[in-house]
ZAMARGU-4260 file (C-alpha; in steps of 0.2 Angstrom, whole numbers, plus 5000, padded with zeros to 4 digits):
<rodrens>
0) 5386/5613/5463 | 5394/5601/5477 | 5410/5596/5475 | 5416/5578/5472 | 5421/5576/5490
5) 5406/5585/5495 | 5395/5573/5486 | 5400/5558/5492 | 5400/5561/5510 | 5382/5565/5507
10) 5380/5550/5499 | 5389/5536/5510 | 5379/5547/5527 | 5364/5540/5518 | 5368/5524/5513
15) 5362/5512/5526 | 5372/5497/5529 | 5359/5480/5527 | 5356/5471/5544 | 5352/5454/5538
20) 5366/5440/5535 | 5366/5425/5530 | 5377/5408/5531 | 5385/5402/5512 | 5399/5389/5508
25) 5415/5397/5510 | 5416/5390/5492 | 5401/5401/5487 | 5407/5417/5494 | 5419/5425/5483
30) 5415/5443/5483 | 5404/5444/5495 | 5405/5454/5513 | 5406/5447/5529 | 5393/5452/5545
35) 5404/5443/5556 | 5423/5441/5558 | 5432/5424/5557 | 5443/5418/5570 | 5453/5404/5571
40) 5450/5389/5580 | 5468/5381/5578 | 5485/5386/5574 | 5492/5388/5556 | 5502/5379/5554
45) 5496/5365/5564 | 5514/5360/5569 | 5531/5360/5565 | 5533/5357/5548 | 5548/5359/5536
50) 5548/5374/5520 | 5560/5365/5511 | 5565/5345/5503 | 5580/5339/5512 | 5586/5331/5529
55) 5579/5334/5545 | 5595/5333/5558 | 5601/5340/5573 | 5614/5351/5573 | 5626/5344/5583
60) 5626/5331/5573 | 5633/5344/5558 | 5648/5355/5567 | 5654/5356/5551 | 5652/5352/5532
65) 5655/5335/5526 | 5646/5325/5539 | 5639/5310/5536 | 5624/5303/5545 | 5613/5287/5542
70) 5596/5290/5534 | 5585/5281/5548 | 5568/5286/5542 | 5557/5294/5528 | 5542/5306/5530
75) 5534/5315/5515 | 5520/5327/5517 | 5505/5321/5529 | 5516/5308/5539 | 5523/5309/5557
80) 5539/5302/5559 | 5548/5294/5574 | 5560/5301/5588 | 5577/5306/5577 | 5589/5297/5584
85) 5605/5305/5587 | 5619/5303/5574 | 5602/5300/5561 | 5593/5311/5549 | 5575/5309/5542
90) 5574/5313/5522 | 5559/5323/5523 | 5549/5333/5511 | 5541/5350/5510 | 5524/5350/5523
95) 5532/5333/5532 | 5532/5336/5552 | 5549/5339/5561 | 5552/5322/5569 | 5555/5324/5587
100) 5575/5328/5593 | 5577/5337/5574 | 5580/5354/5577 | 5584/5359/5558 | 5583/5354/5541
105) 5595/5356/5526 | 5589/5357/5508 | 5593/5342/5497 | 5604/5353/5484 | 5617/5356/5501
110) 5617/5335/5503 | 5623/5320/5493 | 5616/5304/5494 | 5629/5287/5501 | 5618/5272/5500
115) 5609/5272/5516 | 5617/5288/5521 | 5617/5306/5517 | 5633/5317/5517 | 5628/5336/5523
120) 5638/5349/5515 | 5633/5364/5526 | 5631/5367/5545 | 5614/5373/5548 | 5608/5385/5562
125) 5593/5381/5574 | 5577/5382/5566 | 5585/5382/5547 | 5571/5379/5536 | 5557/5376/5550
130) 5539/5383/5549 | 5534/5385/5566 | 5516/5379/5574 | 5507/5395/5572 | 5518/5406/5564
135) 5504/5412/5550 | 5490/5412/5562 | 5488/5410/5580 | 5472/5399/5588 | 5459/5412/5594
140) 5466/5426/5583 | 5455/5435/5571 | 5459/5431/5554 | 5445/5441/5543 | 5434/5454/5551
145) 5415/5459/5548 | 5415/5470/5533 | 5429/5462/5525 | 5426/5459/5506 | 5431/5441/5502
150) 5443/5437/5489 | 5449/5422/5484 | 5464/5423/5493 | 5453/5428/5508 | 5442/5413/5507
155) 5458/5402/5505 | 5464/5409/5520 | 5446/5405/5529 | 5448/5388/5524 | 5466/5386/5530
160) 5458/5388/5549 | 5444/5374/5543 | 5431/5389/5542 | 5420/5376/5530 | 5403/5392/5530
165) 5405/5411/5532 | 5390/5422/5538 | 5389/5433/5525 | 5379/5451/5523 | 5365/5449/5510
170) 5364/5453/5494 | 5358/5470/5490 | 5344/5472/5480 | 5345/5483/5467 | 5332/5490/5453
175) 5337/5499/5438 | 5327/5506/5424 | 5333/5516/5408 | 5325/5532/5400 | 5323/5541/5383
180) 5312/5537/5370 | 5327/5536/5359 | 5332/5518/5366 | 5332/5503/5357 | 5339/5485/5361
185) 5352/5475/5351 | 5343/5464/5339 | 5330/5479/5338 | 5331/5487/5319 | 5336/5506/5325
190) 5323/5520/5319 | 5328/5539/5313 | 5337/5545/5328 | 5338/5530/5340 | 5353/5525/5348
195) 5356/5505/5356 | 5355/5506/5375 | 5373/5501/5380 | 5370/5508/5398 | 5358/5492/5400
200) 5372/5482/5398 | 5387/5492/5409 | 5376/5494/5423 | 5369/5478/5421 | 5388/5470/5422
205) 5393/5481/5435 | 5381/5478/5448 | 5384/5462/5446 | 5402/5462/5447 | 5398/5470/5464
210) 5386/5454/5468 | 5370/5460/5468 | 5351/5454/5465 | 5348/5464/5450 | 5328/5467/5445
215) 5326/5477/5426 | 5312/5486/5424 | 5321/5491/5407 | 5316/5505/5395 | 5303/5517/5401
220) 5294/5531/5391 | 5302/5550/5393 | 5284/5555/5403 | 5283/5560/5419 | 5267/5549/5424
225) 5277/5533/5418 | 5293/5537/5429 | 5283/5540/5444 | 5274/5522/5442 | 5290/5515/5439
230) 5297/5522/5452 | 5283/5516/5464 | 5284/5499/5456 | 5305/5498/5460 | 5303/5504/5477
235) 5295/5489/5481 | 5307/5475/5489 | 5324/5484/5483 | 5337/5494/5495 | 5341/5504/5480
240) 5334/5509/5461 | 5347/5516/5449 | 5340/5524/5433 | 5351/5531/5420 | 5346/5546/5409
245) 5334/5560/5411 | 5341/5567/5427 | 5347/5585/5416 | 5336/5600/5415 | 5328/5597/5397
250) 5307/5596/5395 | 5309/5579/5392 | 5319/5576/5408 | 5306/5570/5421 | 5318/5559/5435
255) 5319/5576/5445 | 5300/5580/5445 | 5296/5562/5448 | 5309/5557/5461 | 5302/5572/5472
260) 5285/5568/5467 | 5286/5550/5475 | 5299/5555/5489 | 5313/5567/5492 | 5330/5571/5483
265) 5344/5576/5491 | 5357/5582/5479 | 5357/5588/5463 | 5374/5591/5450 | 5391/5589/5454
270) 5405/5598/5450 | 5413/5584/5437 | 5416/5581/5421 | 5410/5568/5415 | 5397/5568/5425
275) 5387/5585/5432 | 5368/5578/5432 | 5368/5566/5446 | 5354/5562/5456 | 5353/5558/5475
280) 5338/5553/5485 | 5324/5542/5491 | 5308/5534/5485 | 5293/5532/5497 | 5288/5513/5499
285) 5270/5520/5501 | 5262/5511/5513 | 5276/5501/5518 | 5288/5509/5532 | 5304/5515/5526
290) 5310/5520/5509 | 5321/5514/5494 | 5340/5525/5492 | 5338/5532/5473 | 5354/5536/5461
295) 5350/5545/5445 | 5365/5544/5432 | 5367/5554/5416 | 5362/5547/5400 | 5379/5550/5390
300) 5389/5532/5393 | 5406/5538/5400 | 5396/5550/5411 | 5383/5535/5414 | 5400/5525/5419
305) 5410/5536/5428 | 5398/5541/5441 | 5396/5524/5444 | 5413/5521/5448 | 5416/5537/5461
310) 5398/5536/5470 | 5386/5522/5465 | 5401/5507/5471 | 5407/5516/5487 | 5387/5516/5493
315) 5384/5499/5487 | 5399/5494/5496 | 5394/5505/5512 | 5378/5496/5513 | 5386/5482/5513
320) 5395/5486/5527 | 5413/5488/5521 | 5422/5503/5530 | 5435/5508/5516 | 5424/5511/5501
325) 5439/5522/5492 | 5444/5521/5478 | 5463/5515/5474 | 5475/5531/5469 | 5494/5529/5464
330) 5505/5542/5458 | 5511/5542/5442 | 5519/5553/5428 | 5507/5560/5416 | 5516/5558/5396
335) 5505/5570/5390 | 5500/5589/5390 | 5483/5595/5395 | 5481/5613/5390 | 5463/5616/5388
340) 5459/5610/5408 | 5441/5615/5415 | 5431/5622/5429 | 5428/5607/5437 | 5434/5590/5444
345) 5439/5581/5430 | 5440/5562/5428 | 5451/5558/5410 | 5451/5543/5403 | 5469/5537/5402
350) 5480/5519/5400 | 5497/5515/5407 | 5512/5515/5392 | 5526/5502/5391 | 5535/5516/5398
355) 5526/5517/5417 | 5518/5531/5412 | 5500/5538/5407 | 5494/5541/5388 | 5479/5549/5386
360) 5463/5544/5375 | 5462/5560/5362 | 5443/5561/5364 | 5440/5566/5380 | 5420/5567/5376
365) 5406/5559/5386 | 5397/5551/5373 | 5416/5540/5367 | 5413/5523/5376 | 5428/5516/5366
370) 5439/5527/5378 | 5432/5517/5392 | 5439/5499/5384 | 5454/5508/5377 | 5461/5514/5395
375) 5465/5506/5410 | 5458/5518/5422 | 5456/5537/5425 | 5467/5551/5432 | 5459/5564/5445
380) 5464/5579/5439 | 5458/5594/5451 | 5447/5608/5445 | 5458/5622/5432 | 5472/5612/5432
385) 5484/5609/5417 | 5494/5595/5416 | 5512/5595/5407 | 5520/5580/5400 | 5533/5574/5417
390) 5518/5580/5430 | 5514/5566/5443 | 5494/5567/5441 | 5484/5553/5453 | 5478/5538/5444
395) 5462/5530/5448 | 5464/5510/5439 | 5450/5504/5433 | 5454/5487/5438 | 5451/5491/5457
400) 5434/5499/5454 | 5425/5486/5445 | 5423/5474/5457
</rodrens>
């Protein structure tokens, strides 16, 4: 079996990143990836500009507390004020342009107001409470480059520079399809021995959170004649098909026997827990050119949404074109014991205590979804490894991976 590590770098070598783009609203683009960088066309900010309400002055005029200077204009945010006159100050308000000849600003809680004058209780310095033209962002400086994952505070930051569109990478298209006789939908009365298909739902959820075009092809029957035409059928206009389930070693588990029937796969079982059975390979288009990337997750839900997490993100994220597709991993003390470790990389499903520490879910099994709602992410925990209570284990947040 192929190590974590291992695992992955086969996977994100295989994982093509898309070639087409296209142009959205910078308003429409949250989460998604950009095929070209944005650069600024203008400085940010625009001009001098003042952090803070108070007095624009000069400083001579202020050598010392207690001065008193007449108030000869007024300029709130999105007005130009005249030349400052010396011996004047401007009462201007936080965003309002440094007046010509000004050269600081004191806050209004430093000043009291004398009928049409204002009475400065502290010398300023040069440049006291000025934002300088361009001090965020300089005029033909890149801002955002290609592969960068826009967040909100990335497309506000778009928009500061007047960037109204964004060329974007497309949307991946993704298939997924879900095996096991066993399956039944909510709403469905369940039969002796059925179980509701919550995978339908996680993936479902999680794709989207990572902004793709989502086909179902929903439940298919455990044979091996049915998973190949699905198979076939899925390749057809998608970068990627995702099945969950059917990918062990049982008589009734036909995504191995099909998935190399219809193309090739590449890797087999990983050394994880949750997790071992997963699936790596490609789907023959048929008599188109190329081929469809395939991912084959376990049935069990935790194993179903843990392998999504550490490989099925990172290459939807590489074909998206993002560079840093790894995960986020903190330090943190473990407050709990873990005698009974095991041979492989473990993931264990943990939350953070009101103490800055991690408790851990008691179940530990791959088939105890509540473990994944209960914690607030998972720690990495190497293969024969214990953990004692005080250990500083690495702790993968949940909250980083989902999107």
């Amino acid at each position: 079996m192929l190590t974590l590590a291992q695992a992955l770098d086969a996977l994100l070598a295989g994982a093509q990143p898309l070639a087409e783009s296209e142009r959205v609203a910078t308003l429409d683009a949250n989460g998604r990836v950009l095929a070209r960088p944005v650069t600024s066309t203008l400085d940010v900010p625009p001009a001098d500009n003042t952090s803070m309400d108070g007095y624009a002055l000069r400083c001579a005029d202020v050598p010392m507390p207690g001065a008193r200077l007449r108030v000869a204009q007024r300029i709130p945010a999105g007005h130009v004020g005249g030349p400052l006159e010396p011996g004047t100050a401007a009462r201007i308000f936080t965003g309002g342009l440094i007046p010509p000849g000004a050269d600081a600003v004191v806050m209004q809680e430093q000043c009291e107001v004398d009928g049409d004058h204002v009475i400065v209780n502290h010398a300023p310095g040069p440049g006291e409470w000025i934002r300088r033209a361009g001090e965020d962002i300089m005029a033909g400086s890149q801002i955002l480059p290609a592969g960068t994952r826009l967040t909100p505070q990335a497309l506000g930051l778009a928009a500061s520079v007047g960037q109204a569109e964004v060329d974007v990478v497309r949307r991946v298209r993704v298939a997924v399809f879900f095996t096991g006789d066993e399956l039944a939908m909510p709403g469905e009365p369940l039969k002796p021995g059925a179980i509701y298909n919550s995978n339908r739902f996680t993936l479902r959820g999680l794709l989207q959170n990572l902004g793709c075009e989502v086909t179902d092809f929903g439940i298919v029957p455990d044979t091996l004649e049915a998973t190949r035409d699905t198979l076939r059928r899925a390749a057809q206009g998608h970068d990627l098909i995702i099945t969950s389930g059917g990918v062990s070693v049982g008589e009734e588990d036909h995504i191995k026997p099909a998935v190399q029937a219809e193309g090739r796969l590449d890797l087999w079982q990983i050394a994880i827990k949750p997790g071992k059975p997963l699936a790596f390979g490609h789907v023959s288009r048929g008599g188109q050119d190329g081929s469809a990337a395939f991912l084959g997750l376990p049935g069990n839900p935790v194993s179903s949404f843990v392998t999504f997490l550490l490989f099925v993100r990172p290459f939807i994220l590489r074909m998206q074109g993002v560079t840093d597709v790894a995960p986020h991993r903190i330090p943190m003390r473990a407050d709990f014991d873990l005698v009974k470790f095991d041979r492989r990389n473990e993931f264990l499903r943990v939350r953070v205590n009101g103490g800055g520490g991690l408790d851990l879910f008691p179940n530990q099994s791959s088939g105890v979804l509540t473990s994944t709602v209960w914690g607030d992410g998972l720690v990495d925990n190497p293969p024969n490894q214990p953990i004692r209570r005080g250990d500083t284990v690495v702790f993968l947040p949940f909250a980083a991976m989902m999107h």
